[in-house]
C-alpha positions as CSV (number, residue, x, y, z in Angstrom):
1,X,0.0,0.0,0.0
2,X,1.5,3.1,-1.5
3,X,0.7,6.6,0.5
4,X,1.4,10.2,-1.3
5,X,2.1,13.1,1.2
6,X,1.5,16.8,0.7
7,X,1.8,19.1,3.3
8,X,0.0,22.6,3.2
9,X,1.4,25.0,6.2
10,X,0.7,22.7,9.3
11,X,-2.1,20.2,7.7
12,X,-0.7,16.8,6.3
13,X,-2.4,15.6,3.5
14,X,-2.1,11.5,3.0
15,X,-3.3,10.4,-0.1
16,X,-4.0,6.5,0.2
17,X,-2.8,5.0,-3.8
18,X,-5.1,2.0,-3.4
19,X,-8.6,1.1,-4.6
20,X,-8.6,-1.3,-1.6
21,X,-9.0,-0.7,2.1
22,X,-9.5,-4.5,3.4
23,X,-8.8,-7.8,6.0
24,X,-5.8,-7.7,3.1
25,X,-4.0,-4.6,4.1
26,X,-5.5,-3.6,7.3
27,X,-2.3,-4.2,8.9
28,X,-0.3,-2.7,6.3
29,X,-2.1,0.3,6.6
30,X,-2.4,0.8,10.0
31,X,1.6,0.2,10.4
32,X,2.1,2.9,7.7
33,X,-0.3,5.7,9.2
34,X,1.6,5.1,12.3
35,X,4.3,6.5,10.4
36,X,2.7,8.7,8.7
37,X,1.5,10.4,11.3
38,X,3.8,10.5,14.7
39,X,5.7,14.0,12.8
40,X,2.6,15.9,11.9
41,X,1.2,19.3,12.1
42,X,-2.1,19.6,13.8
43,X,-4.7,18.5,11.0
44,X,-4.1,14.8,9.2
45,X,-6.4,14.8,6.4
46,X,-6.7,11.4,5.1
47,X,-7.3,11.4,1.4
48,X,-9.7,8.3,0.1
49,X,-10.7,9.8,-3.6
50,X,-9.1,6.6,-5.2
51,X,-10.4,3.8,-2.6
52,X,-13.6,2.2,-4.1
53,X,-14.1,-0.1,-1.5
54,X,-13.4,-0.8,2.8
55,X,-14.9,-3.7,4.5
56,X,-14.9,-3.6,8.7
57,X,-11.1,-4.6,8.6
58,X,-10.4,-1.3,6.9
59,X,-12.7,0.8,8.9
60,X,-11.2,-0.2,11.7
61,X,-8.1,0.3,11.0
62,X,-8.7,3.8,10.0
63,X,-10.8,4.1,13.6
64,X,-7.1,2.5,14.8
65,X,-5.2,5.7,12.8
66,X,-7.4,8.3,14.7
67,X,-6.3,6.8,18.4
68,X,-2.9,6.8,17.0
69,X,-2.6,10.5,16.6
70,X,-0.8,12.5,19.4
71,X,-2.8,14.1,21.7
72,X,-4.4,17.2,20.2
73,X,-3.9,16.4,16.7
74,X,-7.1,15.5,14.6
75,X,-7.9,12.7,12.1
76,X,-10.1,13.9,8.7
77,X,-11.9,12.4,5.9
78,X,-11.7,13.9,2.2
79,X,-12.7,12.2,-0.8
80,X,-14.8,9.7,-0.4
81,X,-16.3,7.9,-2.9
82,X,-20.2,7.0,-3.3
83,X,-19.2,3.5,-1.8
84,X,-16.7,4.0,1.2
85,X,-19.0,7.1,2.1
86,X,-22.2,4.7,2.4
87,X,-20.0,2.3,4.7
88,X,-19.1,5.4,7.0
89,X,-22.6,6.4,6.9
90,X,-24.3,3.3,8.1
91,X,-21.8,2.6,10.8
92,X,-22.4,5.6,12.1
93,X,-18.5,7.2,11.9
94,X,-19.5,9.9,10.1
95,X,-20.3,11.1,13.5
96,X,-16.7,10.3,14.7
97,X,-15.1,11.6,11.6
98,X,-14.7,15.2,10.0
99,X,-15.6,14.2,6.3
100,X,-15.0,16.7,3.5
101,X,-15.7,16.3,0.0
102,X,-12.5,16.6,-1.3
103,X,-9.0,17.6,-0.1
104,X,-9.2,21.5,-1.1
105,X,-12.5,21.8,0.9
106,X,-10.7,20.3,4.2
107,X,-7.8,22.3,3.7
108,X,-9.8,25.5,3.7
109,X,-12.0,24.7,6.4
110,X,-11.1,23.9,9.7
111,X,-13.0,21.5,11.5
């Protein structure tokens, strides 16, 4: 699992490069936002534009991501497609998570 990072003043911006957030790469990914996210500014914004599809090892891995960030910090959502967004929606963690429709809208507004 392949992550592109942009940073934009003191937001991070991790763009996950896979259509695949699964039992497969849960692991993977939570080992890699760990990472990704123990040197960061004060906003993570997780990007999810090219993931078409999570199951519940997925989710909670990302649910794993946002108790991994330092105390202080915040976890957000940008990008999500028709199908991830349903998931996040029925399980209720759009209430947990700040979701944005895309990474230019999360960068501009703080949540």
């Amino acid at each position: 699992m392949n992550f592109l990072t942009q940073t934009h003043g003191s937001i991070e911006v991790i763009t996950v490069d896979a259509d695949r957030i699964d039992a497969a790469v849960a692991i993977q990914f939570k080992d890699q936002m760990r990472e990704a996210v123990a040197e960061t500014g004060d906003r993570v914004i997780l990007n999810l534009e090219n993931v078409a599809f999570i199951d519940s090892s997925g989710l909670g891995a990302i649910v794993a991501a946002m108790k991994l960030m330092p105390d202080g910090k915040k976890l957000e959502l940008a990008g999500l497609t028709t199908t991830v967004d349903k998931v996040f929606r029925m399980t209720r963690m759009d209430s947990i998570f700040a979701i944005h429709s895309d990474v230019d809208s999360a960068v501009q507004n703080a949540a």
